[in-house]
N, C-alpha and C positions, 0 to 999 in steps of 0.2 A: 596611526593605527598599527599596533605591534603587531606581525608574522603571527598566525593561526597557527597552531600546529593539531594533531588528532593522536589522540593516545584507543591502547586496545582495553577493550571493556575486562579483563581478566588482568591488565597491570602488567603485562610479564612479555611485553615485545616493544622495538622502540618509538620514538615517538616520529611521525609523519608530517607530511606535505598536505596539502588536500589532493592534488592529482596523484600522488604517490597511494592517497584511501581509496580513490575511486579507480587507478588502477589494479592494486590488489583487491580489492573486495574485503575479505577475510585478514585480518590481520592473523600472522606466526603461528600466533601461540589461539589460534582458532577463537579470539574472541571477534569483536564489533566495534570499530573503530570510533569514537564519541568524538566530540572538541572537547580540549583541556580546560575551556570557559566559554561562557555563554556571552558573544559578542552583545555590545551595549548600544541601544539605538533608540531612537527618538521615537516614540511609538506616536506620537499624534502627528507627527509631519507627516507620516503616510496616511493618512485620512484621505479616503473620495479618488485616490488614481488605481488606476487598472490593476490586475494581476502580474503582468510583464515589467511593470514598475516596482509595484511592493518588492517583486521579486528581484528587482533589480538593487535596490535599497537596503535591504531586509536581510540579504544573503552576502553583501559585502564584506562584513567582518569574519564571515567564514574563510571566504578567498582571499582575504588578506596577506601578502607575501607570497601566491603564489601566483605559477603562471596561467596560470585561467582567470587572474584578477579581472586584465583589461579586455575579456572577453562575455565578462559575466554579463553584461548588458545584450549584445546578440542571441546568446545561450539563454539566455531569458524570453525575448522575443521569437524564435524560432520556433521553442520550446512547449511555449504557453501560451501560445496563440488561439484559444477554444475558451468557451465561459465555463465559470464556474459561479454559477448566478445564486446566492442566497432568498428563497422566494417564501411569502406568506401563506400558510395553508389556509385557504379562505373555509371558514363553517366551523373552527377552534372558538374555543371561548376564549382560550386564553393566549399570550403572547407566543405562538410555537411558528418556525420556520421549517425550510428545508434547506440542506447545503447539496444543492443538485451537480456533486460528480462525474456523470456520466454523459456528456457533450463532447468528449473526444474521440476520435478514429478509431477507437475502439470499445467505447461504452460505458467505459470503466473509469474508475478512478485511476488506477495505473498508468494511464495515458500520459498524468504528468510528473510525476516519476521516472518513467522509461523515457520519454522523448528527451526529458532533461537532460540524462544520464546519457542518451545519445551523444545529445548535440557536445557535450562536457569531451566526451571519449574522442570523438571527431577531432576536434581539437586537440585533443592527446596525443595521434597518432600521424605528428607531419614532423620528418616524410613519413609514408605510409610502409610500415615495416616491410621484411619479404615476408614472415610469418604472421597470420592472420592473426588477429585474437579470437579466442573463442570465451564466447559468453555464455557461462553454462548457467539454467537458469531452473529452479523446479518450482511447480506452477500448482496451485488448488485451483486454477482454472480463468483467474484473469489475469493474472501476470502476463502469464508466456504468450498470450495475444497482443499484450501491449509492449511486448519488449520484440516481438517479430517484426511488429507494424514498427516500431521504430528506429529497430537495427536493419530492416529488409533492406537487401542489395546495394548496401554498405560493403563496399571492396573488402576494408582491413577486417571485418568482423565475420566470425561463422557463429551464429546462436543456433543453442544447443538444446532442445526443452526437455524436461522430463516431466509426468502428467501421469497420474494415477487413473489408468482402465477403469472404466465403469463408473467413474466419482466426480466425473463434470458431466454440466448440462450438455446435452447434444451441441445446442450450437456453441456452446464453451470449446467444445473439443472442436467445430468447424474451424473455430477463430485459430486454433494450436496448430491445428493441421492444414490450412490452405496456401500454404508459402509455399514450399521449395525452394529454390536457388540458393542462398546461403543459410536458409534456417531445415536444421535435423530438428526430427518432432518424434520424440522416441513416448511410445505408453507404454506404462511400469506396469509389471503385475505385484501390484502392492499398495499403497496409501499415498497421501502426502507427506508423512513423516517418511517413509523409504526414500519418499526424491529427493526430501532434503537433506536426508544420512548420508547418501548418495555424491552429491553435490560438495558435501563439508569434506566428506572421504576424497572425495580425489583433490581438493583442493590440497588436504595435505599431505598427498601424495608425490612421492618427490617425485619418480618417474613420467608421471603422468603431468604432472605440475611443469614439468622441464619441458615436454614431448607438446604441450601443450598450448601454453602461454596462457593461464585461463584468467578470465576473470568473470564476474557475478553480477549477476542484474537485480537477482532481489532484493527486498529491504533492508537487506544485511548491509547491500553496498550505500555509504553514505548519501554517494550522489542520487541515489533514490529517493532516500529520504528528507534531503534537504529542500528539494522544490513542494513536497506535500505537508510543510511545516505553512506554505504561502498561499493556502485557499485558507486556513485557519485564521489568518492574518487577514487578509481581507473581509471575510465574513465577519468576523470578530467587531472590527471596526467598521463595517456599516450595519451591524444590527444594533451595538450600543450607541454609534450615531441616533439610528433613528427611533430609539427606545428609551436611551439615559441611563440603561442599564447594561453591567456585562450579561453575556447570552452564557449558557452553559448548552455542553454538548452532549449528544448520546453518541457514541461513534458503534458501529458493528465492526468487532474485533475479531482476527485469526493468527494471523505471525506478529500483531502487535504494530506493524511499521508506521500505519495510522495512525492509534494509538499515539505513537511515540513522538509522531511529528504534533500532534496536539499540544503532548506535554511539554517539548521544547517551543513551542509557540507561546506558550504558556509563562513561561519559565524566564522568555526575553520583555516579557513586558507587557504583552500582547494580553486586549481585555477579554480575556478566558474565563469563566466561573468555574464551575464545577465539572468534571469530564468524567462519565459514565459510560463503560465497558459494556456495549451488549453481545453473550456468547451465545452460542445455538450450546446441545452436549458435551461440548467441549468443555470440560469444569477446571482446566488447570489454574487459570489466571480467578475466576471467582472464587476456588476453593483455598487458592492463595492467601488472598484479601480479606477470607473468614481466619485463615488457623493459623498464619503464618508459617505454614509447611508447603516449600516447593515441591512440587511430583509430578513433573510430567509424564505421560501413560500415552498409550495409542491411540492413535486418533480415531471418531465416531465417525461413522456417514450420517451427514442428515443432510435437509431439502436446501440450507444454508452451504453447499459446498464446496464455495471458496472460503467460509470460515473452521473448515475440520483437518484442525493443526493441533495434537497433542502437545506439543512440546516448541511451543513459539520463541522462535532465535530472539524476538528485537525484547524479551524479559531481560538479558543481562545489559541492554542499555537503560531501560526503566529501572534496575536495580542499580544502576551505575548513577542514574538521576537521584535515588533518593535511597540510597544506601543502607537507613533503619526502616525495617518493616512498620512501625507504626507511623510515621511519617509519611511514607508510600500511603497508606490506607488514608491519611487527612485531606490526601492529595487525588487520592483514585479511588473508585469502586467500580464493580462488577455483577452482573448479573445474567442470570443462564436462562434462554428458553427455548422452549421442545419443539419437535415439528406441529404437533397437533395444535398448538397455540400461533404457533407460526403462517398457520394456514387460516386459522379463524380471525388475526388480525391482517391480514391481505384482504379478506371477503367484508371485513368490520370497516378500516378505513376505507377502501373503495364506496362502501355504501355511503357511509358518513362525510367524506371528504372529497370526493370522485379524484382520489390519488393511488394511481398504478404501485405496488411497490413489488420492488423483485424480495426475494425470499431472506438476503442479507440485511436490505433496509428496513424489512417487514419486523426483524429482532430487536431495531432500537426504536421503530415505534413503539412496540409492545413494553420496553423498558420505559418508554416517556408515559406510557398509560398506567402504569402502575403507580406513579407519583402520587402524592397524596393532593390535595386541591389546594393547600397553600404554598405547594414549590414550587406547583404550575404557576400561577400569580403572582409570586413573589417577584420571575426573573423569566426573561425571554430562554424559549428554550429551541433548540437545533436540532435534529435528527438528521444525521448524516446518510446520504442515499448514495451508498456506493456503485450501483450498476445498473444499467438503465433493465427494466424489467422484457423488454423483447429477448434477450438472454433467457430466461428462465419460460418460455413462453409455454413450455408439456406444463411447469407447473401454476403459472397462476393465470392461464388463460379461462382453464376450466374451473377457478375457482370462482374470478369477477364476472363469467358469463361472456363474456368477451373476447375479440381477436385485438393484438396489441400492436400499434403501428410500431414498426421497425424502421430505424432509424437509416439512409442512405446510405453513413458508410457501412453501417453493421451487412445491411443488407448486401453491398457490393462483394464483403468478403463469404458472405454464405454461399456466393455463388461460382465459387472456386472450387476448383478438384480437390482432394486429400490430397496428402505426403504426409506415411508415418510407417513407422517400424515397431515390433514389439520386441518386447525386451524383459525380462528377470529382475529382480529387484538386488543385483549382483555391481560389485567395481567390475569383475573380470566382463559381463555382458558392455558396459559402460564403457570400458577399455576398448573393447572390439568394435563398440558403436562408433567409437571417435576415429577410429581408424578408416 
């Protein structure tokens, strides 16, 4: 197996290590670090074994030549140790699942992304520098809870979150703000697009950069995204196991990271059908996919609030996947819906299905409802349920009639103090905070 190397999504910095991607984050020239080819692998030998394994198999050719090779088995297991169980909506007429993400320490899908990215970094850092790393991280509200639980009281690492005032659910912002010790939980007065302007700004900052040592926990950073390519791979392969047929996904989209691990799951072989964008107001990527004009714009609040991202980093690696726009479109679609619809399908399936959804998964049900009746039957279909619904609980408690069991650890970290600071949606505030 030849040495892996990662080029920058923008062509114009040089070509990396895999520890060298997931130390820097952001490649030079402020793109998104790809692989130079899509490692080759036996997609039916991974049939029937756990996640820790796919993952251990599946993610080889990435680490190929480097020195996190002969570790990728541990980092897998340490990592990924929580299900991610593919389950039957009982009361469908027709073939539909769910890919239930939210069974980790923090609820979310993120969970295995960040812990990944942990265990990866860990390993990175022997001996353990005198200068910490700092993980700057900007959050629409599940991230930076799964990247504190991950990084917490880690010696070498100080994570840094930045979180837009007023635009996460309450207990979103608990999960941001109940650390302390090495995690800064700074709220922006501004959006999710400021945190992340924020974030790219000082990374290219050379001052700050030098003073700092940073590096990136979001989807931006490889090591993110490469462990969330391996719930696809597994679902994938035990739904056309027990169907005959490949499954097609509806994923709820916002920075895209999702997304992107789909379509690199996709892309290796893995039995993927069709993959369907669901956006709340956020029309960039749908309005993309209609006219072939990119325009990112400010981002909207709505009840979906870790999907309200104007201007989603992980497009210039989907553009880096499929370089003509009409090609992109054979491969992908999207589609947009409101709050008002978003609330009538939480109280719709609830009745219909007796299934909780929080306000992100609620959008790609509502995309799998719009299907026409021969695409439902045609092909098993997935809706991907990013965050367990006791997260969102002000808003869909009061819509199913109901109090929502909250999940243990969820529950353990609600029951912590705050720690947070406000802040300007400024580098110079950013500066000052790091200090």
């Amino acid at each position: 197996m030849s040495d892996m190397r990662f080029a920058s999504s923008r062509g114009a910095a040089p070509l990396v290590s895999l520890s060298q991607a997931i130390s820097q984050g952001l490649a030079p020239d402020g793109g998104l670090y790809v692989p130079c080819e899509m490692p080759a692998i036996d997609v039916q030998a991974l049939s029937a074994r756990a996640v820790p394994e796919i993952a251990r198999l599946s993610l080889a050719g990435f680490f190929a030549g480097d020195s996190l090779r002969d570790e990728l088995a541990a980092i897998s297991h340490a990592a990924l140790n929580f299900p991610a169980p593919t389950t039957p909506v009982a009361g469908a007429r027709d073939p539909l699942f769910v890919l239930e993400l939210y069974h980790g320490p923090t609820a979310a899908f993120k969970d295995f992304g960040a812990r990944f990215l942990a265990e990866c970094q860990q390993r990175l850092q022997s001996p353990v520098p005198a200068q910490p790393l700092t993980i700057l991280v900007a959050t629409s509200g599940d991230t930076g809870g799964a990247v504190a639980a991950a990084f917490y009281r880690r010696a070498w690492a100080r994570v840094v979150i930045l979180y837009p005032g007023g635009l996460v659910s309450p207990r979103q912002e608990r999960q941001l703000t109940c650390w302390g010790d090495n995690v800064l939980s700074l709220r922006v007065d501004g959006t999710f697009d400021n945190c992340q302007g924020l974030v790219k700004t000082a990374f290219r900052d050379p001052v700050l950069s030098r003073t700092h040592r940073f590096s990136s926990a979001n989807s931006i950073n490889i090591g993110r995204l490469l462990p969330q390519m391996v719930y696809y791979m597994a679902s994938s392969l035990q739904v056309a196991a027990s169907t005959g047929k490949k499954p097609s996904y509806i994923i709820p989209a916002g920075n895209l990271g999702n997304a992107c691990a789909a379509l690199w799951a996709r892309a290796m072989g893995f039995p993927l059908a069709r993959i369907i964008l669901a956006h709340n107001l956020n029309r960039a990527v749908p309005d993309f996919l209609a006219t072939g004009r990119w325009q990112p714009r400010p981002s909207i609040a709505t009840l979906a609030s870790a999907m309200d991202v104007g201007d989603p980093s992980n497009m210039e690696r989907i553009r880096s996947l499929y370089p003509i726009w009409a090609t992109m479109r054979e491969h992908l679609s999207a589609e947009s819906v409101d709050d008002a619809t978003i609330r009538s399908r939480i109280g719709g399936d609830f009745m219909q299905f007796g299934r909780e959804w929080c306000p992100h998964t609620a959008t790609a049900a509502e995309v799998y409802d719009r299907l026409s009746t021969a695409d439902k039957r045609d092909q098993p279909w997935v809706v991907v349920a990013t965050a367990h619904p006791a997260k969102f609980n002000e808003i869909v408690e009061p819509i199913i009639g109901r109090p929502i069991a909250v999940p243990e650890s969820l529950a353990d970290l609600l029951r912590q103090p705050e720690h947070r600071a406000d802040m300007p949606p400024t580098l110079a505030a950013l500066s000052a905070a790091l200090e």
